[in-house]
N, CA, C and O atoms as a Tripos MOL2 file, in Angstrom:
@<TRIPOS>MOLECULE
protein
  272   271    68     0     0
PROTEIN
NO_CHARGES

@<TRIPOS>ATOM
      1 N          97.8280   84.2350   85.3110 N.3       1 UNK1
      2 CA         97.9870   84.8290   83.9970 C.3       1 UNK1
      3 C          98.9160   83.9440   83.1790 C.2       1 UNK1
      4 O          99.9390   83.3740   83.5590 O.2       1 UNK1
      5 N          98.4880   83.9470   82.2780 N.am      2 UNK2
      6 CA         99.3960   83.0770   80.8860 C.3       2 UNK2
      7 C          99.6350   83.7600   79.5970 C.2       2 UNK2
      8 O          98.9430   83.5180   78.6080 O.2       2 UNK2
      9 N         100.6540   84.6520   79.5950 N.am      3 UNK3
     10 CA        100.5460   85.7780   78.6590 C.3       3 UNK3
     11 C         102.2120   84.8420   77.7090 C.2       3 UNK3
     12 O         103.2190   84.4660   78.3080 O.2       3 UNK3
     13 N         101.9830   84.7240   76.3180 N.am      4 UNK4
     14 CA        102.4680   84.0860   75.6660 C.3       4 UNK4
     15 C         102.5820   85.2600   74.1270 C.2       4 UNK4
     16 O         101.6660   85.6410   73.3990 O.2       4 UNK4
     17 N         103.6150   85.4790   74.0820 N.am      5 UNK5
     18 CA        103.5420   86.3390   72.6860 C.3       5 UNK5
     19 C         103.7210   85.6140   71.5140 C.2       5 UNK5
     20 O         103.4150   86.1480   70.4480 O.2       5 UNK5
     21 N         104.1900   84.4210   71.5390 N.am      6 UNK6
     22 CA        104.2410   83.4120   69.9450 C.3       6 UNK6
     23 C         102.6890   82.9830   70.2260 C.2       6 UNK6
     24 O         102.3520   82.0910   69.4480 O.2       6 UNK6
     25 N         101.6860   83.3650   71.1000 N.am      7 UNK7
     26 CA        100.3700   82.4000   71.0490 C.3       7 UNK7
     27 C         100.2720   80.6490   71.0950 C.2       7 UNK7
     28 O          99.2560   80.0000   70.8450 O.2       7 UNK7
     29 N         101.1270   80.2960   71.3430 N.am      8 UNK8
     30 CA        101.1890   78.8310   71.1660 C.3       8 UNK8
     31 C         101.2860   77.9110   72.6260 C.2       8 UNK8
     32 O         101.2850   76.6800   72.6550 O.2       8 UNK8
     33 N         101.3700   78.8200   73.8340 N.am      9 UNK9
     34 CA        101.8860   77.3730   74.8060 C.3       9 UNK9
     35 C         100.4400   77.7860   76.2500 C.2       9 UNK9
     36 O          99.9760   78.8560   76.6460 O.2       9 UNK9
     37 N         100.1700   76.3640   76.6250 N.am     10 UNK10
     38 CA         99.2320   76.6030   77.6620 C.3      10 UNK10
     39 C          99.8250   76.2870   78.9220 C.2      10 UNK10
     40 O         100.9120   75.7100   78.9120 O.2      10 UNK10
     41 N          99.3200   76.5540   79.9210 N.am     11 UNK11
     42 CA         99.8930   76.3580   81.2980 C.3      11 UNK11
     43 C          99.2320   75.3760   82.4180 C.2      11 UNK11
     44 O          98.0060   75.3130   82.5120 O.2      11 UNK11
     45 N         100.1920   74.5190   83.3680 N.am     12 UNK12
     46 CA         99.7340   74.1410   84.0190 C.3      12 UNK12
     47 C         100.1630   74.7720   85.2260 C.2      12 UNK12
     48 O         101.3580   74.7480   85.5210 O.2      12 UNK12
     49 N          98.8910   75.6220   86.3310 N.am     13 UNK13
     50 CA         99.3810   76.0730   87.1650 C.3      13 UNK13
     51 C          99.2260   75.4160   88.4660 C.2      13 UNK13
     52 O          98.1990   74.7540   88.6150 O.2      13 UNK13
     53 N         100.1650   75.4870   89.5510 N.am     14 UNK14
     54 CA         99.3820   74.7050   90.7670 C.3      14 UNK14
     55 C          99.5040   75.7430   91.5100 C.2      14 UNK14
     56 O         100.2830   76.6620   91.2540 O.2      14 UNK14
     57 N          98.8690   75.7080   92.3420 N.am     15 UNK15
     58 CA         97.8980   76.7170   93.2430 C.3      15 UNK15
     59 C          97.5280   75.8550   94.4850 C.2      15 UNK15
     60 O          96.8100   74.8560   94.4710 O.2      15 UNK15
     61 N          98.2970   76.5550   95.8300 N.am     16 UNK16
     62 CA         97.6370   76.0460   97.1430 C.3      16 UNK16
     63 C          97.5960   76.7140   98.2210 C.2      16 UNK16
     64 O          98.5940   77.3100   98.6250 O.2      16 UNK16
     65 N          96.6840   76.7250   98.7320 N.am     17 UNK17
     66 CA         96.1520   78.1340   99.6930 C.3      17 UNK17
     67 C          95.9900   77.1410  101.0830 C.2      17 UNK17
     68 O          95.1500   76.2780  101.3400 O.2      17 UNK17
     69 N          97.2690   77.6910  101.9350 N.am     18 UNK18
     70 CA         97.2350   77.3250  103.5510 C.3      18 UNK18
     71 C          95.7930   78.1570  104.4650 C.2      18 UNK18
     72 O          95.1100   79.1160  104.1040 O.2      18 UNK18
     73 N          95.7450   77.5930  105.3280 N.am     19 UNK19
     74 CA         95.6240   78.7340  106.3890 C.3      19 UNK19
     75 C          93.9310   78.3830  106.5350 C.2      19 UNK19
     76 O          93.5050   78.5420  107.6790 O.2      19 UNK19
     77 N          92.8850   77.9110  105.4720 N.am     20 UNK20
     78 CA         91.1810   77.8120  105.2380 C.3      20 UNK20
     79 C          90.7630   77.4350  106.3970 C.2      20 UNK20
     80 O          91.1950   76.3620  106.8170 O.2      20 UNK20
     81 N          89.7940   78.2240  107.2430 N.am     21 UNK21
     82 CA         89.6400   77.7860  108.6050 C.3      21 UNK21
     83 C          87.9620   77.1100  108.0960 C.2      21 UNK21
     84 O          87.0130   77.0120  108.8750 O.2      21 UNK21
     85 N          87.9410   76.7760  106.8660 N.am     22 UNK22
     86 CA         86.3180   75.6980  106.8230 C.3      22 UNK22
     87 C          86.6610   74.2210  106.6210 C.2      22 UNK22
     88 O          87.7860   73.7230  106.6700 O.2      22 UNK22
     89 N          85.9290   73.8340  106.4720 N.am     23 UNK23
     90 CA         86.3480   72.0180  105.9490 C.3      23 UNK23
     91 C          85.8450   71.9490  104.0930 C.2      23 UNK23
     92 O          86.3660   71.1270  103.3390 O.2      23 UNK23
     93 N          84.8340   72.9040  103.6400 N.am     24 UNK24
     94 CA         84.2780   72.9620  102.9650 C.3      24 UNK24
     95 C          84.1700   74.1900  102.1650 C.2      24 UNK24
     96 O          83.5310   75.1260  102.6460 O.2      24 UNK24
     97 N          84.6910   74.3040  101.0520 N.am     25 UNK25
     98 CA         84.5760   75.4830  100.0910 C.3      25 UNK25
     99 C          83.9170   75.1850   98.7020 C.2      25 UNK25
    100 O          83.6700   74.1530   98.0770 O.2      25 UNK25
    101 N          83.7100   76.7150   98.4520 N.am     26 UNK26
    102 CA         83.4800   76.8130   96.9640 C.3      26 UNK26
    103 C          84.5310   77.5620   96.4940 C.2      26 UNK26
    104 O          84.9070   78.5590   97.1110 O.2      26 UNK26
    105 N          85.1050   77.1610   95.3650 N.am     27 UNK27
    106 CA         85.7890   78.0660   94.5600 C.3      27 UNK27
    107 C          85.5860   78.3810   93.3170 C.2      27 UNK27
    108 O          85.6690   77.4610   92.5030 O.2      27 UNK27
    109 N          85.2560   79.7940   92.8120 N.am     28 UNK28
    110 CA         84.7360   80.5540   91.6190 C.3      28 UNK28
    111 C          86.1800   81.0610   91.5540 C.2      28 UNK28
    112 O          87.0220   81.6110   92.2650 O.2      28 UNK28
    113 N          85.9470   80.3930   89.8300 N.am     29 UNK29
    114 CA         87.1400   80.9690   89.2130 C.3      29 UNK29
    115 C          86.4690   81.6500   88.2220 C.2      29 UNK29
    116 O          85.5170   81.1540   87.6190 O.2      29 UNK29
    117 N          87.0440   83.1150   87.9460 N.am     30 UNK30
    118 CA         86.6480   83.9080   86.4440 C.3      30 UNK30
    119 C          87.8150   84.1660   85.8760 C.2      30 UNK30
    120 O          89.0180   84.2070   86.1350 O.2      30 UNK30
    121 N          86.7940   84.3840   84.7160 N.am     31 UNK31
    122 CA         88.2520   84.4950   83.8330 C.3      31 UNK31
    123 C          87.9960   86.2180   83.0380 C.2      31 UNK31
    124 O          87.0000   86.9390   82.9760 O.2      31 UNK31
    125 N          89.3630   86.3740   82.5410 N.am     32 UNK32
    126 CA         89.2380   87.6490   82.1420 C.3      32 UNK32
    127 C          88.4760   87.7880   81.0070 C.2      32 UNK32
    128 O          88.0140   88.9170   80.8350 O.2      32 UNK32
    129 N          88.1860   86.8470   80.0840 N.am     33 UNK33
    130 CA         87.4700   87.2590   78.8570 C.3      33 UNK33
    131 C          86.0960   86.9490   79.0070 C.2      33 UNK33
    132 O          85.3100   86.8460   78.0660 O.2      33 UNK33
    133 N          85.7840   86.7830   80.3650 N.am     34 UNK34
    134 CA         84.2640   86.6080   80.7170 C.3      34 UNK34
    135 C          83.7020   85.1820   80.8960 C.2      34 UNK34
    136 O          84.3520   84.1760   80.6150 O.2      34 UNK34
    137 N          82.5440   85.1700   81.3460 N.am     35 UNK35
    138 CA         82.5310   83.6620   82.2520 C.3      35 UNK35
    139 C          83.2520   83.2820   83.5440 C.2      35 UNK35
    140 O          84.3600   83.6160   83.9630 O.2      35 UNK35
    141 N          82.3560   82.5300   84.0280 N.am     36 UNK36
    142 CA         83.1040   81.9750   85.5250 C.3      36 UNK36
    143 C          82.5730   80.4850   85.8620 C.2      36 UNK36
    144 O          81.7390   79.9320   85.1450 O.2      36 UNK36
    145 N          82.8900   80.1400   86.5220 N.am     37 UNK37
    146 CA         82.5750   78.8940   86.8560 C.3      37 UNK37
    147 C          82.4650   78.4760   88.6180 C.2      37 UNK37
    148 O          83.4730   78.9370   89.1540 O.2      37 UNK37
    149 N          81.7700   77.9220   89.4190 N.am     38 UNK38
    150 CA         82.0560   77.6240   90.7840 C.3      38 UNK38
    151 C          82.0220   76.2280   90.7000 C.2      38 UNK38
    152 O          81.3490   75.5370   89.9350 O.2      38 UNK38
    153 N          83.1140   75.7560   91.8890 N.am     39 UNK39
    154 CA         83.3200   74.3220   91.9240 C.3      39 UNK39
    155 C          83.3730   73.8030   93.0710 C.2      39 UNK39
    156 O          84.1240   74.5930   93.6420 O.2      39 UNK39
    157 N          83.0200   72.7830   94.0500 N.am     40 UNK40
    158 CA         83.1190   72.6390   95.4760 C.3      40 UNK40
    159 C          84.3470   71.9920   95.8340 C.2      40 UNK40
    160 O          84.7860   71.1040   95.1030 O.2      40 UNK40
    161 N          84.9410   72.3300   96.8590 N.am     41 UNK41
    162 CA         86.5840   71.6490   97.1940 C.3      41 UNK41
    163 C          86.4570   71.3380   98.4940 C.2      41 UNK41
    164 O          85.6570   72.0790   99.0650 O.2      41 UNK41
    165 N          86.8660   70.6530   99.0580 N.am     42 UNK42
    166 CA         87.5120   70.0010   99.9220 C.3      42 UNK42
    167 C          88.8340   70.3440  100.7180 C.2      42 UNK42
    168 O          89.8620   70.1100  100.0820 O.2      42 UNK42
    169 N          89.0370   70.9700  102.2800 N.am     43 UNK43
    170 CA         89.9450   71.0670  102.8960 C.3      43 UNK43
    171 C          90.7900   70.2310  103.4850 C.2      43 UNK43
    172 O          90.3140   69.7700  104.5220 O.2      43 UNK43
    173 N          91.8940   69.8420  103.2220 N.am     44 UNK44
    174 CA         92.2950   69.1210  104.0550 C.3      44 UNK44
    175 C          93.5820   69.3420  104.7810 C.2      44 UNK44
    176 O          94.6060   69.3830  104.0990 O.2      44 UNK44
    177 N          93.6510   69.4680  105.8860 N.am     45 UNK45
    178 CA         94.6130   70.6080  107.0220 C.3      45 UNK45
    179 C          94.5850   71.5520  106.5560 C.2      45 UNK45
    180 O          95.5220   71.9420  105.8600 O.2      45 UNK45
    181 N          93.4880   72.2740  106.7690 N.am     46 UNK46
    182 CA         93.9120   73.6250  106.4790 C.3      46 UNK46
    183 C          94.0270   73.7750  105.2420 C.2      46 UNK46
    184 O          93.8630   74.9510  104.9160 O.2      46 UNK46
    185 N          94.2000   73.2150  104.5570 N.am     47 UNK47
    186 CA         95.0760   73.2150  102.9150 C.3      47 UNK47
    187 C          94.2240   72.8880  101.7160 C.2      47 UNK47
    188 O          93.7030   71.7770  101.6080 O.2      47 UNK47
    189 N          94.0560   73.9400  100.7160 N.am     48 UNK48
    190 CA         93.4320   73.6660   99.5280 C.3      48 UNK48
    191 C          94.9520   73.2150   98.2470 C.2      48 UNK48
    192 O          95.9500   73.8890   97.9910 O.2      48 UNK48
    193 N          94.6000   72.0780   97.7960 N.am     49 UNK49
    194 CA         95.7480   72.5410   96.5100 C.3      49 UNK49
    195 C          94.9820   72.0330   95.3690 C.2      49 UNK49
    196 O          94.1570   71.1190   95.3780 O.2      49 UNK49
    197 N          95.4850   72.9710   94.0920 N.am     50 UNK50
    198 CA         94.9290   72.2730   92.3890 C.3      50 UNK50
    199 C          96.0760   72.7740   92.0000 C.2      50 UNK50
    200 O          97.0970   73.3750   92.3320 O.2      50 UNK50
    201 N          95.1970   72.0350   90.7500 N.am     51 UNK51
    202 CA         95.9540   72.4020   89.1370 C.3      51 UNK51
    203 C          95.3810   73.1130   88.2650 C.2      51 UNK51
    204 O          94.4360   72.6540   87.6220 O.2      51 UNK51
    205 N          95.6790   73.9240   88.1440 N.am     52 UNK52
    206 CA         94.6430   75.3140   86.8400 C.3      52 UNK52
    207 C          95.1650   75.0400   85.3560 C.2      52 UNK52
    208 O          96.3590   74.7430   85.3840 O.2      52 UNK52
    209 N          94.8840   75.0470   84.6860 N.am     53 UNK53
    210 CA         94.8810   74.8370   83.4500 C.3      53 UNK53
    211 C          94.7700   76.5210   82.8740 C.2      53 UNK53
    212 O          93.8530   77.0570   83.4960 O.2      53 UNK53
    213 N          95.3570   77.4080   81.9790 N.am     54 UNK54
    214 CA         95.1530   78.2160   81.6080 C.3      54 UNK54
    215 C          95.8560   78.4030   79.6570 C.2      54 UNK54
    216 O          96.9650   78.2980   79.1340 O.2      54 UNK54
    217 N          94.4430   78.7170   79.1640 N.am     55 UNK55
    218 CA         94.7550   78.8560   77.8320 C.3      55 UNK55
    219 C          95.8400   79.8320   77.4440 C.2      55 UNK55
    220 O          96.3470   80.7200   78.1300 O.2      55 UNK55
    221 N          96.1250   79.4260   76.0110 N.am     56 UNK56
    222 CA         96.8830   81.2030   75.7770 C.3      56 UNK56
    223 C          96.3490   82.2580   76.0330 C.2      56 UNK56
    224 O          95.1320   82.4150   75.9350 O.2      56 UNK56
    225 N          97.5090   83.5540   76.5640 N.am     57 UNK57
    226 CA         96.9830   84.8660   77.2560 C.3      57 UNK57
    227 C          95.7600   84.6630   77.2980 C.2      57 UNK57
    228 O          94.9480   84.9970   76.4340 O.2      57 UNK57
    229 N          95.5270   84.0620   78.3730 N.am     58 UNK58
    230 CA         94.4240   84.2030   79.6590 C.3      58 UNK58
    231 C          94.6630   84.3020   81.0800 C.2      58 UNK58
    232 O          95.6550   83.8870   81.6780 O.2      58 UNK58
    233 N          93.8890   84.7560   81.4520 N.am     59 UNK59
    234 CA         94.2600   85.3540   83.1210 C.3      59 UNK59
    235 C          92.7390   84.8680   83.6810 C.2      59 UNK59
    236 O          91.7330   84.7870   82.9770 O.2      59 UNK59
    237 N          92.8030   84.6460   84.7400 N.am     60 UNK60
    238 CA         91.6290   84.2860   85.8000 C.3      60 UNK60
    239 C          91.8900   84.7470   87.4370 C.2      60 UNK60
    240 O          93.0480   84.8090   87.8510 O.2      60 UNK60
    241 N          90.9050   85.0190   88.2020 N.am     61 UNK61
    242 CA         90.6110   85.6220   89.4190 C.3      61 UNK61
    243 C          90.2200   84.0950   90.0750 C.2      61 UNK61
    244 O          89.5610   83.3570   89.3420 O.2      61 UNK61
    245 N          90.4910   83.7360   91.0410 N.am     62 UNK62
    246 CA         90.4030   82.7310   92.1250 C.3      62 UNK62
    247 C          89.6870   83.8430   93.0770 C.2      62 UNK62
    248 O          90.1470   84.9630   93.2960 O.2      62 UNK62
    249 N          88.0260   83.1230   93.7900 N.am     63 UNK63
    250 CA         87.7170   83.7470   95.0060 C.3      63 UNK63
    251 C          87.4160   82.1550   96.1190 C.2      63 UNK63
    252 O          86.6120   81.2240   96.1720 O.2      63 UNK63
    253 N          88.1190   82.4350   96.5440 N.am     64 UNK64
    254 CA         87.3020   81.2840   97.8200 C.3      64 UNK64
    255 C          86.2880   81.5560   99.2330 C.2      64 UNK64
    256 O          86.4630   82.4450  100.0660 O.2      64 UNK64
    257 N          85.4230   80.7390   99.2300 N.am     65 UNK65
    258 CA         84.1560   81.0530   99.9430 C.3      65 UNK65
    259 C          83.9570   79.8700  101.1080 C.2      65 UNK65
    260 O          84.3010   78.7540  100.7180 O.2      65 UNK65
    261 N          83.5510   79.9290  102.2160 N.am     66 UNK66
    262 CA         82.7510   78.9920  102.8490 C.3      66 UNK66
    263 C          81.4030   78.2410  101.7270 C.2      66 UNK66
    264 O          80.4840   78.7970  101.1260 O.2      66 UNK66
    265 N          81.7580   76.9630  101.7960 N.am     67 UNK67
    266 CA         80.7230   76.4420  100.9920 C.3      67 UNK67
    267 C          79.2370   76.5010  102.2370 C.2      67 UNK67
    268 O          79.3010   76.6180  103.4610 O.2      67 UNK67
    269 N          78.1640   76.3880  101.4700 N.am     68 UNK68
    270 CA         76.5170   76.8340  102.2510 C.3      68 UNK68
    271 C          75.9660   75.0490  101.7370 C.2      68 UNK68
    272 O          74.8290   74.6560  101.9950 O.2      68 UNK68
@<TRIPOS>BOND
     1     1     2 1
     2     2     3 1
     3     3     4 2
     4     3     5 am
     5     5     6 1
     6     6     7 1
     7     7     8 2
     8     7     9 am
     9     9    10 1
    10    10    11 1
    11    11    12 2
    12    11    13 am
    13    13    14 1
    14    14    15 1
    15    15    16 2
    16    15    17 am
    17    17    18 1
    18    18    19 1
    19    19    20 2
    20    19    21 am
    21    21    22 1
    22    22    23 1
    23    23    24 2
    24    23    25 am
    25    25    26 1
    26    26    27 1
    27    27    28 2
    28    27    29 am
    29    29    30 1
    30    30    31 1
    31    31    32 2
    32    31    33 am
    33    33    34 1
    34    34    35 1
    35    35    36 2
    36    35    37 am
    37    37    38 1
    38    38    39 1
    39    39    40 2
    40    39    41 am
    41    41    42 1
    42    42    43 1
    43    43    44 2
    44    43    45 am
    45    45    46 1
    46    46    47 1
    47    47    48 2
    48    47    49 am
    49    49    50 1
    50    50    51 1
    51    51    52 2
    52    51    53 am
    53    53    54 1
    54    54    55 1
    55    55    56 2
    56    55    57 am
    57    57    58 1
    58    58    59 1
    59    59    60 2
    60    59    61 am
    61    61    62 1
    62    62    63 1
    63    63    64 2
    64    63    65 am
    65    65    66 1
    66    66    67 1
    67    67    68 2
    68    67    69 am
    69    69    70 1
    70    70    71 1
    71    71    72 2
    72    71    73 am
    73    73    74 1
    74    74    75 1
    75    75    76 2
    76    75    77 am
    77    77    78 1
    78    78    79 1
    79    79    80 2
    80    79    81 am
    81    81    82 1
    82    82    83 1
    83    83    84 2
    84    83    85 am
    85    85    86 1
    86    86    87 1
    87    87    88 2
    88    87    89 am
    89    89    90 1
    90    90    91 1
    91    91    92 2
    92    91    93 am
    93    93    94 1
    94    94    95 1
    95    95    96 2
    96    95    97 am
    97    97    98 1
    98    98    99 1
    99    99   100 2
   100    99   101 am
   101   101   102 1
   102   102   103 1
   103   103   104 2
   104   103   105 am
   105   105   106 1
   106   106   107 1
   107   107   108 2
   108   107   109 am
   109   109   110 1
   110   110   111 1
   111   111   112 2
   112   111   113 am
   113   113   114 1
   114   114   115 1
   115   115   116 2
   116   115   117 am
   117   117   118 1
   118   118   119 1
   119   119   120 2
   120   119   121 am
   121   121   122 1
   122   122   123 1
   123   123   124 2
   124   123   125 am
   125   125   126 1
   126   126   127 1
   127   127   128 2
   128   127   129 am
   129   129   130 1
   130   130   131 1
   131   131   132 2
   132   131   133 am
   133   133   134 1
   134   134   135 1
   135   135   136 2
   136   135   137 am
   137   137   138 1
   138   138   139 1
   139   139   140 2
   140   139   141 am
   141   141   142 1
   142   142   143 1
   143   143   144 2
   144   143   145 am
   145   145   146 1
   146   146   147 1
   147   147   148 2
   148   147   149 am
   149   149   150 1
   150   150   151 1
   151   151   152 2
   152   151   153 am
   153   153   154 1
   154   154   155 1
   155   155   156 2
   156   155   157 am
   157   157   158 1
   158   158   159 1
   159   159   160 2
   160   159   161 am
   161   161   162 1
   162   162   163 1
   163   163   164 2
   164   163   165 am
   165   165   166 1
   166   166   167 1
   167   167   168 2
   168   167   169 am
   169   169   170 1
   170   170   171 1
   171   171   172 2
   172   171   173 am
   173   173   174 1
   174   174   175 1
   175   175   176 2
   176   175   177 am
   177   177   178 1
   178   178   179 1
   179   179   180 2
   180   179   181 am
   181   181   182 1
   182   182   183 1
   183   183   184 2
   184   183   185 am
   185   185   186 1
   186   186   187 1
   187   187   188 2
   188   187   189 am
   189   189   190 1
   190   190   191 1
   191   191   192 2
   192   191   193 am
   193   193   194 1
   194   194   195 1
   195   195   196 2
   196   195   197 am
   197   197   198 1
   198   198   199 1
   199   199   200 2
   200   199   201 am
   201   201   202 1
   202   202   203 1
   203   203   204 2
   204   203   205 am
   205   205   206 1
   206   206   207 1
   207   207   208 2
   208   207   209 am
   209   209   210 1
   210   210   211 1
   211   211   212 2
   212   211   213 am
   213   213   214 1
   214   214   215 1
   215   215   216 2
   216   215   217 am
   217   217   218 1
   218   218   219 1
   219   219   220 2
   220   219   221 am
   221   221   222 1
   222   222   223 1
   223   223   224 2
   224   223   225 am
   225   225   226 1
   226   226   227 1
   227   227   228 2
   228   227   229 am
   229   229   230 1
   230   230   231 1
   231   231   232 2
   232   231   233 am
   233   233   234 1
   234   234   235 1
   235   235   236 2
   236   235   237 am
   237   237   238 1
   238   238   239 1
   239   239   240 2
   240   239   241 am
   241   241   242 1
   242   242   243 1
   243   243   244 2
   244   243   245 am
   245   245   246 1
   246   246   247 1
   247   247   248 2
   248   247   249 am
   249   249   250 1
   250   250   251 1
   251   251   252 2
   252   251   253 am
   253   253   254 1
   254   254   255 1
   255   255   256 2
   256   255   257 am
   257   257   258 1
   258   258   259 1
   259   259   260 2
   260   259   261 am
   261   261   262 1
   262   262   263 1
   263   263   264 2
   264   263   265 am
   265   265   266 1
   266   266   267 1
   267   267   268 2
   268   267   269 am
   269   269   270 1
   270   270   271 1
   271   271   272 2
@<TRIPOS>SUBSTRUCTURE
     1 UNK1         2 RESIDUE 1 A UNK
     2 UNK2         6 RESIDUE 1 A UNK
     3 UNK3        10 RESIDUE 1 A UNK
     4 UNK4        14 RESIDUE 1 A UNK
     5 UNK5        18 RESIDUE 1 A UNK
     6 UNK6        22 RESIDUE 1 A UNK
     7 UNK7        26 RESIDUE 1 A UNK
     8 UNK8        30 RESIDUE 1 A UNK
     9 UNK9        34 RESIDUE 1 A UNK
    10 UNK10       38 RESIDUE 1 A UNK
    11 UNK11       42 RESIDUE 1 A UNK
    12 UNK12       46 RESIDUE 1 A UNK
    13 UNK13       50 RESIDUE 1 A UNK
    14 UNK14       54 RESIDUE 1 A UNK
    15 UNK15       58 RESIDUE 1 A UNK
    16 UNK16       62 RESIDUE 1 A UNK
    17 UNK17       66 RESIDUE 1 A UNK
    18 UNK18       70 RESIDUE 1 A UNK
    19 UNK19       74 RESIDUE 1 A UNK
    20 UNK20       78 RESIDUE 1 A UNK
    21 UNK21       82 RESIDUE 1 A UNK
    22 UNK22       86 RESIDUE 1 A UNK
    23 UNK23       90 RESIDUE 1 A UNK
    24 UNK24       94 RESIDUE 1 A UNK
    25 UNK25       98 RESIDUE 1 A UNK
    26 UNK26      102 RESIDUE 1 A UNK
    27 UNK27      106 RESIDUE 1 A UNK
    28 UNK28      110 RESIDUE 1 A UNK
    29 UNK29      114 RESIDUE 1 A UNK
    30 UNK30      118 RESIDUE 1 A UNK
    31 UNK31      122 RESIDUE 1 A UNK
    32 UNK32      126 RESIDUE 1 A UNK
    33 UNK33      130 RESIDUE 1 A UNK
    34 UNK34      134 RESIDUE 1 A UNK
    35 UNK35      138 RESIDUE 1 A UNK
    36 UNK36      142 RESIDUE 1 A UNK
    37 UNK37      146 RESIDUE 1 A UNK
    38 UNK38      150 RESIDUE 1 A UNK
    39 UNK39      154 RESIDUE 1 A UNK
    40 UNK40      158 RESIDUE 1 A UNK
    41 UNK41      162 RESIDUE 1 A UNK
    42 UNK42      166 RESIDUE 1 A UNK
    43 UNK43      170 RESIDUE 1 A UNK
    44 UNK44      174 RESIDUE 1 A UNK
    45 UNK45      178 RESIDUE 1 A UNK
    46 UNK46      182 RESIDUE 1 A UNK
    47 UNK47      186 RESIDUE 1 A UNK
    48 UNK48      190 RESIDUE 1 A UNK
    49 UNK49      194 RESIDUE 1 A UNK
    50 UNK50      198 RESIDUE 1 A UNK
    51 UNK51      202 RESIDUE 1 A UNK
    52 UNK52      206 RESIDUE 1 A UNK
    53 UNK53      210 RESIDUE 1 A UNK
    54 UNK54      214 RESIDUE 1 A UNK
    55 UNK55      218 RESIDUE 1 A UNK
    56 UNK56      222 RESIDUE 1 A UNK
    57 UNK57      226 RESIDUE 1 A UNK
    58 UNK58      230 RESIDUE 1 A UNK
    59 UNK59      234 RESIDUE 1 A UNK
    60 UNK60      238 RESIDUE 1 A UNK
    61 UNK61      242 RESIDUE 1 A UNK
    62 UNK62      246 RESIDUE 1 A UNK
    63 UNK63      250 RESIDUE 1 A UNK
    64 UNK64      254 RESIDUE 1 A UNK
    65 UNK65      258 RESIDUE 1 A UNK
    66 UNK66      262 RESIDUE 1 A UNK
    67 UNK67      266 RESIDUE 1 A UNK
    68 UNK68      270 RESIDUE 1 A UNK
């Protein structure tokens, strides 16, 4: 979430999830004002990490999946 009451500043978030017992994911990110997107990632030890980018007051849901 990036909740900003002057409306003016965006965020860089980092985000890293231990523990992924695949080598291979998808991650669908949605966002609260609708739309989503899936993207394929890469494990490495165990370990996913990014950088999220989030506009003013916007919020998004992270799901992670075994990639197929």
């Amino acid at each position: 979430v990036n909740f900003d009451p002057n409306n003016k500043h965006v965020e860089a978030v980092p985000i890293k999830v231990l523990g992924i017992p695949f080598e291979k994911i998808s991650v669908k990110r949605t966002e609260f004002s609708g739309g989503s997107v899936n993207v394929p990632a890469t494990v490495i030890n165990k370990e996913w990490t990014t950088v999220q980018y989030f506009r003013v007051n916007s919020a998004s849901i992270f799901e992670i999946s075994e990639a197929k």
